[in-house]
mmCIF file of the C-alpha atoms, coordinates in Angstrom:
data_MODEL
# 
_entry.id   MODEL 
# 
loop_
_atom_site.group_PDB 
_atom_site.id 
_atom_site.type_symbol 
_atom_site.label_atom_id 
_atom_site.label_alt_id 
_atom_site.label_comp_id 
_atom_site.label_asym_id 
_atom_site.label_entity_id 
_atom_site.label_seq_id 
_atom_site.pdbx_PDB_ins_code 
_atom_site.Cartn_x 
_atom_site.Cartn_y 
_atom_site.Cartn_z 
_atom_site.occupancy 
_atom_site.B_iso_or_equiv 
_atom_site.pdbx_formal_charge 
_atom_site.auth_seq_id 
_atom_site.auth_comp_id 
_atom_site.auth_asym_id 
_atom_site.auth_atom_id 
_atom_site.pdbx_PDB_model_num 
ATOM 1   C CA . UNK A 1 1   ? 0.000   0.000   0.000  1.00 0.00 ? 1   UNK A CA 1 
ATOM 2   C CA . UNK A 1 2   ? 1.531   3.386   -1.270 1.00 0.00 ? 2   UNK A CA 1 
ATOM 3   C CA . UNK A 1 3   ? 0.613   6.619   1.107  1.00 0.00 ? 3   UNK A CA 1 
ATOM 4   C CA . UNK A 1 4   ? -1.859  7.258   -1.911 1.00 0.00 ? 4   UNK A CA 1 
ATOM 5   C CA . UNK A 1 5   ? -3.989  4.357   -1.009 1.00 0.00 ? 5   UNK A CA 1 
ATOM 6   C CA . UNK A 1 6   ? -4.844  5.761   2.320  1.00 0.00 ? 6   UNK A CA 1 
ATOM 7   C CA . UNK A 1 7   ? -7.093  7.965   2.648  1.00 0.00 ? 7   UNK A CA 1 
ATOM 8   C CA . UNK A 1 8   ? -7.814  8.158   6.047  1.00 0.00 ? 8   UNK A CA 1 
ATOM 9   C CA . UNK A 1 9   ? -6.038  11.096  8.019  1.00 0.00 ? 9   UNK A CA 1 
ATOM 10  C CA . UNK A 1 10  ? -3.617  10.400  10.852 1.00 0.00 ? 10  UNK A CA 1 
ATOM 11  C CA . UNK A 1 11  ? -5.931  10.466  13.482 1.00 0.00 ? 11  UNK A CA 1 
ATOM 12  C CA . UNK A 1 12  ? -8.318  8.103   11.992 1.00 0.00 ? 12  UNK A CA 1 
ATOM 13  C CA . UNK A 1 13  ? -5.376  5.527   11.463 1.00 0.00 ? 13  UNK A CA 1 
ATOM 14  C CA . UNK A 1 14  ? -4.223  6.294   15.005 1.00 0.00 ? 14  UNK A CA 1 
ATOM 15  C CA . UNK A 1 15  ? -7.466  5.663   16.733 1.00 0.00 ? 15  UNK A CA 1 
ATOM 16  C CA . UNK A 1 16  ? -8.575  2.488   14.101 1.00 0.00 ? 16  UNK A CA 1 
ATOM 17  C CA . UNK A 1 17  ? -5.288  0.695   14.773 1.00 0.00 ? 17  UNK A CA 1 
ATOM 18  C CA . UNK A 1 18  ? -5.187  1.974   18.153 1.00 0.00 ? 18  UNK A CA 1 
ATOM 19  C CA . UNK A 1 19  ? -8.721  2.538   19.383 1.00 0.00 ? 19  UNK A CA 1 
ATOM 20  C CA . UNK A 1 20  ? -9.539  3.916   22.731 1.00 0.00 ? 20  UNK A CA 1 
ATOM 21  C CA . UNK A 1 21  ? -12.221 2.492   25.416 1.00 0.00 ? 21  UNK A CA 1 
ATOM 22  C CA . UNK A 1 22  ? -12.419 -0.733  23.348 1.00 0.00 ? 22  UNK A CA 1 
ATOM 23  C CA . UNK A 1 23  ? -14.014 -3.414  25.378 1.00 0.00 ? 23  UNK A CA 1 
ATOM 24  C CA . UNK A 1 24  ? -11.985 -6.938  24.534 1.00 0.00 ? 24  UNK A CA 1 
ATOM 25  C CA . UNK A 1 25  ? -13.475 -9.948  25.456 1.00 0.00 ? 25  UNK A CA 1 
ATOM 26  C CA . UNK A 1 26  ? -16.517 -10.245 27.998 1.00 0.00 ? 26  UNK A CA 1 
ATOM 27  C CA . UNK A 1 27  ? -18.335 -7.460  29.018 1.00 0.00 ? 27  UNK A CA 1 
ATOM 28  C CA . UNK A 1 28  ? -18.978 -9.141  32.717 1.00 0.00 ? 28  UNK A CA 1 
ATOM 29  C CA . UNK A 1 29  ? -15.842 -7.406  33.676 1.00 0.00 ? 29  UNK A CA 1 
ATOM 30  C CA . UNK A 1 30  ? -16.481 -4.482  33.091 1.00 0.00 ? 30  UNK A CA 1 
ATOM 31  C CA . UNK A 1 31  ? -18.897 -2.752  35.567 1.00 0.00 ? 31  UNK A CA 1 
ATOM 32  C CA . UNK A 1 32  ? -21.319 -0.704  33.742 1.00 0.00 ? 32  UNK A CA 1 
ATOM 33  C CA . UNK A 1 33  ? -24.733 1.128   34.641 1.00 0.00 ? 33  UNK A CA 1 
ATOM 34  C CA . UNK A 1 34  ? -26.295 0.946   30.919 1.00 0.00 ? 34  UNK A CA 1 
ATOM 35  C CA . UNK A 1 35  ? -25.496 -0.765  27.510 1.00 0.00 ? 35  UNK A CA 1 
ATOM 36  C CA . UNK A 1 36  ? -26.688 0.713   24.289 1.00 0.00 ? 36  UNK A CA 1 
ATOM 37  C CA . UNK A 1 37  ? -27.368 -0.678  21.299 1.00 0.00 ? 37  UNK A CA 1 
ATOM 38  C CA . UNK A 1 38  ? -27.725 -0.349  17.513 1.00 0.00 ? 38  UNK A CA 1 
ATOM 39  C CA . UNK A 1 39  ? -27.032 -1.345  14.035 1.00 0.00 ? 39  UNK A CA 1 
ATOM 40  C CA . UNK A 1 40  ? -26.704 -0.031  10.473 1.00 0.00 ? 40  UNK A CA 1 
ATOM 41  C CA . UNK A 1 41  ? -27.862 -2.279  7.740  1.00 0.00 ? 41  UNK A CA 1 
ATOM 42  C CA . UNK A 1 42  ? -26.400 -0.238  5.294  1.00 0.00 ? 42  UNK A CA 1 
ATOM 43  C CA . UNK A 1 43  ? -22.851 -0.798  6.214  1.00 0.00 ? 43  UNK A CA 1 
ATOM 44  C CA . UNK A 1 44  ? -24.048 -3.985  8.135  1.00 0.00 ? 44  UNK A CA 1 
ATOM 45  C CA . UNK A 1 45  ? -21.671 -2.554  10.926 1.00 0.00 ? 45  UNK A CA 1 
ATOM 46  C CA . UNK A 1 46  ? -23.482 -2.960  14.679 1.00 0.00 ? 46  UNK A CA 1 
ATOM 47  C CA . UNK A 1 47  ? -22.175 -0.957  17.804 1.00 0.00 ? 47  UNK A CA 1 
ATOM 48  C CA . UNK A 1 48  ? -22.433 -1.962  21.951 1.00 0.00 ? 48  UNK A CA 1 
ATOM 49  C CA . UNK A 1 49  ? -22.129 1.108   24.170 1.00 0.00 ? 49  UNK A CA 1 
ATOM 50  C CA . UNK A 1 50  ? -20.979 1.085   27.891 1.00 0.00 ? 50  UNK A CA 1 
ATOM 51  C CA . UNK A 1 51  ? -21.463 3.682   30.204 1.00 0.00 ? 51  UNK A CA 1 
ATOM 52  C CA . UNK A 1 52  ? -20.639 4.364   33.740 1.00 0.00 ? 52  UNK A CA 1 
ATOM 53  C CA . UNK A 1 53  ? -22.482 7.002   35.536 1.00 0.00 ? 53  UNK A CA 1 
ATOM 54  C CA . UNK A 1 54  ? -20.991 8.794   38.346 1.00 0.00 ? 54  UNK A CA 1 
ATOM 55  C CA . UNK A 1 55  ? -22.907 11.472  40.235 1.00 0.00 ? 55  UNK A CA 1 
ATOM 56  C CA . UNK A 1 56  ? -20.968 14.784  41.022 1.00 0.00 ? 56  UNK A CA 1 
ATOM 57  C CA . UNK A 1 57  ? -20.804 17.303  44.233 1.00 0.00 ? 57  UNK A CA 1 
ATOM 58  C CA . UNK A 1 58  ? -23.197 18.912  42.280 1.00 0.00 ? 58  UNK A CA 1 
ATOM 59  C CA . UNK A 1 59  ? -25.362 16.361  41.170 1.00 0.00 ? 59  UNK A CA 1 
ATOM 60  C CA . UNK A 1 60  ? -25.254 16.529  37.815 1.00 0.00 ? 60  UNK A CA 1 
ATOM 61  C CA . UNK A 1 61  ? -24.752 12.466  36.378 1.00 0.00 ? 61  UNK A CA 1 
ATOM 62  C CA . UNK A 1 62  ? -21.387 12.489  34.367 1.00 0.00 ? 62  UNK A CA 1 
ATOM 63  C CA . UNK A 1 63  ? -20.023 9.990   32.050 1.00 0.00 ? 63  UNK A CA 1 
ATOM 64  C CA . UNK A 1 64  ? -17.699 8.261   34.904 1.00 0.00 ? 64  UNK A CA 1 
ATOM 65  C CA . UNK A 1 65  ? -16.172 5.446   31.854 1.00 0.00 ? 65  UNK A CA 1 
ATOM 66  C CA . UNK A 1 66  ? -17.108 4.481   28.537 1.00 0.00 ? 66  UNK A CA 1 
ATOM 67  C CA . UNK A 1 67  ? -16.559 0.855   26.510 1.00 0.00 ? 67  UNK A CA 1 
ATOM 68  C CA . UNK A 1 68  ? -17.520 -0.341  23.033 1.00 0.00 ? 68  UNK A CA 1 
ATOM 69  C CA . UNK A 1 69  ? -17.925 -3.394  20.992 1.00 0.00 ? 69  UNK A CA 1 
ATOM 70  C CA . UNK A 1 70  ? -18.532 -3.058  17.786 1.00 0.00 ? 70  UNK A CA 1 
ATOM 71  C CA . UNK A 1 71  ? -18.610 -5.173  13.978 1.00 0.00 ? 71  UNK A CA 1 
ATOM 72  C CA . UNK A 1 72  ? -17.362 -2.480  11.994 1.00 0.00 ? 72  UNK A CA 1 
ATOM 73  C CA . UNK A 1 73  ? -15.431 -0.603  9.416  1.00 0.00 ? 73  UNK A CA 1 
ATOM 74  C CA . UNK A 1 74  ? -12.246 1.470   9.836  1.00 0.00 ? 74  UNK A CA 1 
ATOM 75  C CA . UNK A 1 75  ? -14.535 4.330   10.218 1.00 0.00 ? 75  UNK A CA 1 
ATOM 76  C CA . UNK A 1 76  ? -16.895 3.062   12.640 1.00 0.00 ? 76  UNK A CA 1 
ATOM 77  C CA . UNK A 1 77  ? -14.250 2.159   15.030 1.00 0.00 ? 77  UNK A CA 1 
ATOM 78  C CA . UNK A 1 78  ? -11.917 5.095   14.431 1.00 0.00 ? 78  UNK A CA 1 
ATOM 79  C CA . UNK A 1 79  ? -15.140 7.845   14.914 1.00 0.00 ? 79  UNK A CA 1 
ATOM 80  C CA . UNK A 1 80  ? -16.423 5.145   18.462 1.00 0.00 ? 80  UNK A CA 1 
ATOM 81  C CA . UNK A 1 81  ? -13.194 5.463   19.745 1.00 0.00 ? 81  UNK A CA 1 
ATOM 82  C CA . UNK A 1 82  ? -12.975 9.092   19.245 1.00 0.00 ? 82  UNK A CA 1 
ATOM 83  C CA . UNK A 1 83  ? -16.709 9.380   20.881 1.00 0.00 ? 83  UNK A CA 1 
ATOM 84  C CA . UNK A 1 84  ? -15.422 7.731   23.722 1.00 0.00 ? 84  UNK A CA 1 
ATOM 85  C CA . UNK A 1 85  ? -12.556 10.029  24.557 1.00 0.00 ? 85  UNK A CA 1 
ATOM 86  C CA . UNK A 1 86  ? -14.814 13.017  23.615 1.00 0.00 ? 86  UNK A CA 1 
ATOM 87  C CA . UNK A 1 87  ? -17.498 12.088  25.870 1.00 0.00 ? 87  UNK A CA 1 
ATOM 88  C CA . UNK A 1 88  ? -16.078 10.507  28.982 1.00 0.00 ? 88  UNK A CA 1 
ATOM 89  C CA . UNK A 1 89  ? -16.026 13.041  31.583 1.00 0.00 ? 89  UNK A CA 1 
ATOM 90  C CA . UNK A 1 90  ? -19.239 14.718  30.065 1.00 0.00 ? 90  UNK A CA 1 
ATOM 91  C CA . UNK A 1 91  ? -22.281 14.940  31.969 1.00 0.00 ? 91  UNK A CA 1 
ATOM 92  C CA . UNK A 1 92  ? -25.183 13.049  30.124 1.00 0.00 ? 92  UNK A CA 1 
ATOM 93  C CA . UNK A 1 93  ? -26.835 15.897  28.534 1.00 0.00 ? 93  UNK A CA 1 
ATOM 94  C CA . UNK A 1 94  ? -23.564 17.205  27.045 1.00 0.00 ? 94  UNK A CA 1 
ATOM 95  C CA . UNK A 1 95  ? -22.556 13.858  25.679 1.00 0.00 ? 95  UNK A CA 1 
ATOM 96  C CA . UNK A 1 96  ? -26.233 14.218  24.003 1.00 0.00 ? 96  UNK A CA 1 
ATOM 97  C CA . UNK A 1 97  ? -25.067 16.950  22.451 1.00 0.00 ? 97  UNK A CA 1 
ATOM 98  C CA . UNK A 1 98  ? -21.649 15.029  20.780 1.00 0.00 ? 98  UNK A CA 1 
ATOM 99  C CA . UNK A 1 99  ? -22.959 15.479  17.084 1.00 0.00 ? 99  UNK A CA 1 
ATOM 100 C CA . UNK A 1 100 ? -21.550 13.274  13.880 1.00 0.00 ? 100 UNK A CA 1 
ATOM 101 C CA . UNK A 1 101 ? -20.047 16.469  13.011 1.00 0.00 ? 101 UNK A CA 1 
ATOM 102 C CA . UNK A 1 102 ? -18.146 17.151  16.074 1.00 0.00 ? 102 UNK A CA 1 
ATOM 103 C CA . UNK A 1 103 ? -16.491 13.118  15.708 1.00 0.00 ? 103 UNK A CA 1 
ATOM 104 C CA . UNK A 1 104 ? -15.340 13.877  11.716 1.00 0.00 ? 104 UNK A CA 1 
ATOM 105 C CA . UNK A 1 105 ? -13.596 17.628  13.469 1.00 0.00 ? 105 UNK A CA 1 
ATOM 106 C CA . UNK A 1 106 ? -11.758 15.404  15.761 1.00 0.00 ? 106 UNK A CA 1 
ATOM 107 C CA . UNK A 1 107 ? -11.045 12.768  13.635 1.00 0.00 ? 107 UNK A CA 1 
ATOM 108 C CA . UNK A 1 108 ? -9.457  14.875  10.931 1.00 0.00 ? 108 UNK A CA 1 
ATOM 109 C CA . UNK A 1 109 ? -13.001 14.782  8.326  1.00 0.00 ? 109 UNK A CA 1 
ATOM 110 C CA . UNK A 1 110 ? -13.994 10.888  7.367  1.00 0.00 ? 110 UNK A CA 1 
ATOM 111 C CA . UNK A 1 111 ? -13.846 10.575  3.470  1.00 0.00 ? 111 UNK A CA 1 
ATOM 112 C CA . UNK A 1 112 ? -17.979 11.407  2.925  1.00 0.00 ? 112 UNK A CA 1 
ATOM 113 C CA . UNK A 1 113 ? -18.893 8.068   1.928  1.00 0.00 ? 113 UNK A CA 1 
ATOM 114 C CA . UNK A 1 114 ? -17.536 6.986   5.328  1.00 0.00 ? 114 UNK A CA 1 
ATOM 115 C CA . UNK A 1 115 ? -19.435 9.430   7.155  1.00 0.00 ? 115 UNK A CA 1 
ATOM 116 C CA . UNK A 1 116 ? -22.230 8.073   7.964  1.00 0.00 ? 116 UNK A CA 1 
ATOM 117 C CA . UNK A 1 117 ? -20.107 5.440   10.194 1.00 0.00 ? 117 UNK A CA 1 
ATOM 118 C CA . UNK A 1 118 ? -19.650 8.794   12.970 1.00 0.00 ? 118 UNK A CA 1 
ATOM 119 C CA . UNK A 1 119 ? -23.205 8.362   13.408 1.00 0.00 ? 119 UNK A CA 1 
ATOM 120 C CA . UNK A 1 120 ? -23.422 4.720   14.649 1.00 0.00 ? 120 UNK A CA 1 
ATOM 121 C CA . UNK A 1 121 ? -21.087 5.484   17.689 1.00 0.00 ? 121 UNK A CA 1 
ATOM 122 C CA . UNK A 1 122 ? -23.242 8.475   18.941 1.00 0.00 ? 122 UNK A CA 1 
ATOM 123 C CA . UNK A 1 123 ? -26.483 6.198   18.085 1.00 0.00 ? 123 UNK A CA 1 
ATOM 124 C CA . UNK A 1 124 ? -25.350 3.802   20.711 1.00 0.00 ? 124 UNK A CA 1 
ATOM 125 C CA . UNK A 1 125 ? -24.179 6.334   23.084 1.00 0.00 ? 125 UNK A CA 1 
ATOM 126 C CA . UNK A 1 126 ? -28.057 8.061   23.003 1.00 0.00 ? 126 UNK A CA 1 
ATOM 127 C CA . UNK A 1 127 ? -29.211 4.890   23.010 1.00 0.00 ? 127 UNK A CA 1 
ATOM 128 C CA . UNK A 1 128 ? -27.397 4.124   26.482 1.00 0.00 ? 128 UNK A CA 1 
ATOM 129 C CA . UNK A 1 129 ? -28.378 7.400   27.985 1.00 0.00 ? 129 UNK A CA 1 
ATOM 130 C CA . UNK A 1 130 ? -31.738 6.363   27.363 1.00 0.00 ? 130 UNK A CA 1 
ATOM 131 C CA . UNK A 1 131 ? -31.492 3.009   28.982 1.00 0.00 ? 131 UNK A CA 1 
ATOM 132 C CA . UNK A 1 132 ? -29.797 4.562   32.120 1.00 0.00 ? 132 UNK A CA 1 
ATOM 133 C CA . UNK A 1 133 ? -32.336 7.256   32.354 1.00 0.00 ? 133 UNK A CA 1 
ATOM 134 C CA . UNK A 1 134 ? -35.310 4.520   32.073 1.00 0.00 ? 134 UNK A CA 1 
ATOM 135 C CA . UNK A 1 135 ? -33.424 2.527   34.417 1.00 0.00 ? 135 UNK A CA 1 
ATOM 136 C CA . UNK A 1 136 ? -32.407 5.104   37.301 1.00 0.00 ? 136 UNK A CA 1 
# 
C-alpha cells in the first residue's frame, strides 16, 4: 500500500489501529450502569455502548467510563473510539449533544462516503443514555 492508497487522516489511522475504550473480550468485567445498542444495515456494521455514571458534588450524572464493541469498518471504530474520549467526563446531557459532526472535526473529516459510520457510535451512546435514564 503506497501513502496514496490511504485515505484516512492520521488520526483516523491512530485511533482504528489503536482505538480507545475498546471493550476486549466479555463485558462481565467491566462494571457498567447501561449498555446501548444499535445497528446499520447499510454498512451492516453494529455498535455496543458502555457507560458508567458517576454522580458529582453537584449532582449533575457524568459519564464516569465508557466501553464499546462493535462489527465495523475502519470508520466506525476510528469515529467510536474518538466518541469515547470526547465524551467521557461529560455529563449526560452534554454527551447528548456530541454530534456526527463534532467526531469527523476530531477525527481529521472521514472521506464522505464513510461518514455516515460517525453516526453509529453516537447512536449507541443516546441509546445508552436512554437506557440509564429509564433505568435510574
Amino acid at each position: 500500500m503506497t501513502k496514496q492508497d490511504w485515505v484516512y487522516s492520521e488520526t483516523v489511522k491512530e485511533h482504528f489501529l489503536n482505538p480507545r475504550n475498546f471493550l476486549m473480550g466479555d463485558e462481565s468485567g467491566f462494571s457498567y450502569d447501561a449498555v446501548g445498542t444499535v445497528g446499520n444495515p447499510v454498512c451492516g456494521d453494529q455498535m455496543k455502548m458502555y457507560i458508567k455514571v458517576a454522580r458529582r458534588e453537584d449532582g449533575a450524572e457524568v459519564i464516569d467510563d465508557i466501553r464499546w464493541k462493535t462489527y465495523g469498518c475502519a470508520s466506525a471504530i476510528a469515529s467510536t473510539s474518538a466518541l469515547s474520549e470526547i465524551a467521557k467526563g461529560k455529563t449526560l446531557d452534554a454527551a447528548l449533544l456530541i454530534s456526527a459532526e463534532d467526531i469527523d472535526a476530531y477525527l481529521g473529516k472521514l472521506p464522505k462516503h464513510k461518514f455516515h459510520c460517525s453516526i453509529l457510535g453516537h447512536d449507541a451512546l443516546r441509546d445508552a443514555i436512554e437506557q440509564y435514564r429509564k433505568n435510574h
